[in-house]
C-alpha positions as CSV (number, residue, x, y, z in Angstrom):
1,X,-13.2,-2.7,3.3
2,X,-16.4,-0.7,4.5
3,X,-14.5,1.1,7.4
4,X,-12.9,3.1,4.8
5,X,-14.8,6.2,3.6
6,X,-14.1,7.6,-0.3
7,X,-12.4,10.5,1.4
8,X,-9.9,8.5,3.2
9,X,-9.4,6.2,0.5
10,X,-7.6,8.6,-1.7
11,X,-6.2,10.9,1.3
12,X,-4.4,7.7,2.2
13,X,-3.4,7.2,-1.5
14,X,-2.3,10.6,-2.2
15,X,-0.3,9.9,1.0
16,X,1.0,7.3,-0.5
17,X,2.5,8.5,-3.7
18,X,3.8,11.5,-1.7
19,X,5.5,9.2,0.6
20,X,7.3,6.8,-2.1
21,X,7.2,8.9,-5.2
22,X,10.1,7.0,-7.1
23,X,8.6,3.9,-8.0
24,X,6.0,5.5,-10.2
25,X,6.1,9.1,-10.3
26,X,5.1,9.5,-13.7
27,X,2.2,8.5,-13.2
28,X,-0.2,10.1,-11.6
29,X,-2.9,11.0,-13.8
30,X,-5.8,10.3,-11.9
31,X,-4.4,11.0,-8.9
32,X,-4.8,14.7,-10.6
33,X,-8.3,13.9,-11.7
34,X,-9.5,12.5,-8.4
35,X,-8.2,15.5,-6.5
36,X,-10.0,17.8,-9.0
37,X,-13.8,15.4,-8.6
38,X,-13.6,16.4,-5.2
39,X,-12.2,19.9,-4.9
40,X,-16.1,21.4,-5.2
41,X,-17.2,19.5,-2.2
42,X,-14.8,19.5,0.9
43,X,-14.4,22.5,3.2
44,X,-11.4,25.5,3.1
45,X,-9.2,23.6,4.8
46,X,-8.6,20.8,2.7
47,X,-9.5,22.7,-0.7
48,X,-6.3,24.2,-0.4
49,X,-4.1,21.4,1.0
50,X,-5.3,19.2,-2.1
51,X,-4.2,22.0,-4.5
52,X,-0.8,21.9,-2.8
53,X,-0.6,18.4,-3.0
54,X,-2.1,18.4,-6.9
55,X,1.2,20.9,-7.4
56,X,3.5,18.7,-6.0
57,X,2.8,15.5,-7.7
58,X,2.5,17.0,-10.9
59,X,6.4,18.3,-10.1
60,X,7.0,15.0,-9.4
61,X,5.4,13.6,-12.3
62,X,8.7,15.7,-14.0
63,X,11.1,14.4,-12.2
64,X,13.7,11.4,-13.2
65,X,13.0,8.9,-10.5
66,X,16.9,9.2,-9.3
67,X,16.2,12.5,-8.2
68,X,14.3,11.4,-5.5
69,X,17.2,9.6,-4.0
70,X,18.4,13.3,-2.7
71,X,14.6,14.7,-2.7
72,X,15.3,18.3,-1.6
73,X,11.6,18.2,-1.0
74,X,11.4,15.1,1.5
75,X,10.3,17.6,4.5
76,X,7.8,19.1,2.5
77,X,6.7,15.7,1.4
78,X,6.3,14.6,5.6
79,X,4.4,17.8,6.4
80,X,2.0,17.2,3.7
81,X,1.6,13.6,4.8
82,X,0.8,14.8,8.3
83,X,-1.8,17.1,7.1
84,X,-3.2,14.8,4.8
85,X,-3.7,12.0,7.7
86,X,-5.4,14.8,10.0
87,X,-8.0,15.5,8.0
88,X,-8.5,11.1,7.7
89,X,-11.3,9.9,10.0
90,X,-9.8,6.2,10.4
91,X,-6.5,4.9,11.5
92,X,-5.4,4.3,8.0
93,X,-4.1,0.9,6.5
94,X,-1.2,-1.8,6.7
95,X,0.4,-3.4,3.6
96,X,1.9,-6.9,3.3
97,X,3.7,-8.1,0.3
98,X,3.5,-11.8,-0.6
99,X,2.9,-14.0,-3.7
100,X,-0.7,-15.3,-4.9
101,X,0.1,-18.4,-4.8
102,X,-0.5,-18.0,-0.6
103,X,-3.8,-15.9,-0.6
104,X,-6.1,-19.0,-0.3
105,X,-3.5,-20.3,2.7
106,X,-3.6,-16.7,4.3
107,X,-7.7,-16.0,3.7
108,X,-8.5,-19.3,5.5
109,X,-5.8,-19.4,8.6
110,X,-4.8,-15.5,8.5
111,X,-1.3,-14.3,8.1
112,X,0.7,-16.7,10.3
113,X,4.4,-15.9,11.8
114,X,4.5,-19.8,12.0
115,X,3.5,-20.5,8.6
116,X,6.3,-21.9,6.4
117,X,8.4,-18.8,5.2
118,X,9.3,-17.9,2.1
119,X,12.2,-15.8,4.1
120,X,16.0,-17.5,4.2
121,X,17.3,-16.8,7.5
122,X,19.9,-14.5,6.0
123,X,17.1,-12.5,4.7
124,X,15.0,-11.4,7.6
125,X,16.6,-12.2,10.9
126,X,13.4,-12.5,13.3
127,X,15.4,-13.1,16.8
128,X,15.1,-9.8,17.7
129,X,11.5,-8.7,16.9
130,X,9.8,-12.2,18.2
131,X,7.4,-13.9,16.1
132,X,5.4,-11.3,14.0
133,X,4.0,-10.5,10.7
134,X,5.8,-7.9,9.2
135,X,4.1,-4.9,7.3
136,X,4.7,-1.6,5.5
137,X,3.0,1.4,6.3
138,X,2.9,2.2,1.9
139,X,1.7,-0.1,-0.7
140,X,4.1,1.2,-2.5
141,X,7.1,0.4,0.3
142,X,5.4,-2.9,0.7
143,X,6.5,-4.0,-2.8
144,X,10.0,-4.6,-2.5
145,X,8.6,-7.6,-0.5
146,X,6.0,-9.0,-2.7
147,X,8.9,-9.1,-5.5
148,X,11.6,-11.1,-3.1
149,X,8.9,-12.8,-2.0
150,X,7.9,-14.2,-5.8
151,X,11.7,-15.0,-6.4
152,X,12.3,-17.5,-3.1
153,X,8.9,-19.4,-4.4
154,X,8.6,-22.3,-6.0
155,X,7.3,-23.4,-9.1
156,X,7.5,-22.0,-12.5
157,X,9.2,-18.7,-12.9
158,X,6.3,-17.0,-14.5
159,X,3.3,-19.2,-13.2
160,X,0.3,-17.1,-11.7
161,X,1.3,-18.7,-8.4
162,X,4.6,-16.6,-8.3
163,X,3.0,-12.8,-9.2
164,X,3.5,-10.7,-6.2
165,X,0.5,-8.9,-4.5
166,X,0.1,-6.6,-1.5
167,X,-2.6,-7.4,0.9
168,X,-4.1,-4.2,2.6
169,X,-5.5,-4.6,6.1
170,X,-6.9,-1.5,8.1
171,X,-4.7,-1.2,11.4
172,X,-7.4,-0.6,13.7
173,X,-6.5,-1.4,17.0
174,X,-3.6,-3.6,16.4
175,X,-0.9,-3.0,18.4
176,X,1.8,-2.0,15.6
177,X,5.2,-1.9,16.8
178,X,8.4,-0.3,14.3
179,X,10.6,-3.1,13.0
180,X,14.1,-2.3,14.9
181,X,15.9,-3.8,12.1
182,X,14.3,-2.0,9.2
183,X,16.8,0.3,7.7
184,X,13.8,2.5,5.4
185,X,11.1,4.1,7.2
186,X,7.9,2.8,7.3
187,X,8.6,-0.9,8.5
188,X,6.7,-2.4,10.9
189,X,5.3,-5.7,12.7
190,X,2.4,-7.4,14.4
191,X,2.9,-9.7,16.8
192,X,1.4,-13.6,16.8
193,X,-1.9,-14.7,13.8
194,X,-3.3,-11.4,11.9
195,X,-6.6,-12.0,10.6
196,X,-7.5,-10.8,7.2
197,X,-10.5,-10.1,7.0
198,X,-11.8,-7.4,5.0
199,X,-8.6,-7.9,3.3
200,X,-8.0,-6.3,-0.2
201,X,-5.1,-7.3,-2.7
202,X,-3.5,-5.4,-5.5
203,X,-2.3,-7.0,-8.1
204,X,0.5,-6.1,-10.7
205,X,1.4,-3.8,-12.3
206,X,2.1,-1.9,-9.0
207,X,1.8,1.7,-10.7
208,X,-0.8,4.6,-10.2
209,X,-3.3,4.8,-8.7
210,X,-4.5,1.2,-6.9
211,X,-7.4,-1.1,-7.9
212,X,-8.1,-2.5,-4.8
213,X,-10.3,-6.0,-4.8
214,X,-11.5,-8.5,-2.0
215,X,-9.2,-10.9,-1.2
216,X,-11.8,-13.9,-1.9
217,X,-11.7,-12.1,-5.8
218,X,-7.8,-13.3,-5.9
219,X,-7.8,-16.9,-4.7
220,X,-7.4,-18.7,-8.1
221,X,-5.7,-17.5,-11.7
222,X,-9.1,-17.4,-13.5
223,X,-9.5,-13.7,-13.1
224,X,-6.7,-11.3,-15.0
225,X,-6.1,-8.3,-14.4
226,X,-7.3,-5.7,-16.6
227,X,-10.3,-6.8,-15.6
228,X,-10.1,-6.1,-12.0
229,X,-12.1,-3.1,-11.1
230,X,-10.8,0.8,-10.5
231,X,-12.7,2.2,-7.6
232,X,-14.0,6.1,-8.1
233,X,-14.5,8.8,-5.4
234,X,-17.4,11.0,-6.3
235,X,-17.3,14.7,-4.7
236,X,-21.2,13.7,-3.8
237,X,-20.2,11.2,-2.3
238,X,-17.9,13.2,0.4
């Protein structure tokens, strides 16, 4: 995904984590370190919103994750989000949780509203938003899908086929509309075939900070994951 600069990459992330801190608040160790390789090198502005962000996800990495379902600091949380995104020179990205299983399906015909659905009818009612491929605007929102997605497939409970995985798209110019029916923020669709390409994937465990991977990387079971790679941003590289 060349269309996303180092800076961006962890300004989104750091979004990210601020946005859904629950899932894995505790760790964000090199969210910490990545803010502090790059502190040196970007301008006033952004030195101190980084600190501010540093200081609240180290808060956060104290927190029991139930706390966050009354987070007293969700406002907070928002405004930092907004300044984060300002100071991002793209549009950001898109997340869609699925299985693995699908990837080679989805790499070679895109992600396809008409493609058969993993989905009961009782689980996504789509009469009201058309046909569309539905996305989360967090990788870490977008996970709650990839996991009901793994239990409606078929084939052995704990086969490689079944692991969930978020695909990451950039939005560009796609015309993103909210999901009326979505209850958490966040929640939104794309209307007809979405083409993935320059897709990523993340695979499990969905904690810390991301190691984002082609999508043509994630087609088979042959390659595990601790042996995925962990992208760095360099402050020289800013």
């Amino acid at each position: 995904m060349s269309e996303l600069s180092e800076l961006d990459e962890l300004l989104a992330e750091l979004s990210d984590a601020l946005l859904v801190p629950s899932l894995d608040n505790c760790d964000r160790f090199e969210h910490i370190d990545q803010i502090d390789s790059v502190l040196s090198s970007t301008s006033s502005n952004l030195h101190g919103l980084l600190l501010t962000v540093r200081k609240q996800l180290i808060e956060d990495s104290q927190r029991d994750p139930m706390w966050f379902a009354i987070d007293e600091n969700r406002d907070l949380r928002l405004q930092l989000v907004q300044s984060l995104r300002a100071h991002m020179t793209g549009s950001g990205c898109l997340y869609h949780g699925t299985v693995r299983g699908r990837l080679a399906k989805i790499f070679n015909t895109g992600l396809d509203p008409e493609a058969k659905r993993v989905w009961r009818d009782t689980d996504v009612d789509r009469s009201t938003v058309g046909e569309g491929v539905f996305f989360d605007t967090t990788w870490r929102g977008a996970t709650s899908w990839a996991y009901i997605a793994s239990s409606r497939s078929r084939g052995p409970k704990n086969s490689w086929s079944r692991k969930p995985v978020i695909l990451r798209l950039l939005r560009g110019d796609h015309a993103v509309e909210p999901d009326p029916l979505a209850t958490a923020p966040g929640c939104v669709f794309i209307k007809g075939v979405v083409s993935v390409e320059g897709a990523e994937v993340l695979l499990e465990p969905f904690s810390g900070f991301p190691r984002w991977v082609p999508i043509e990387q994630c087609l088979g079971a042959s390659q595990p994951n601790n042996e995925l790679p962990r992208p760095s941003v360099s402050g020289n590289n800013l």
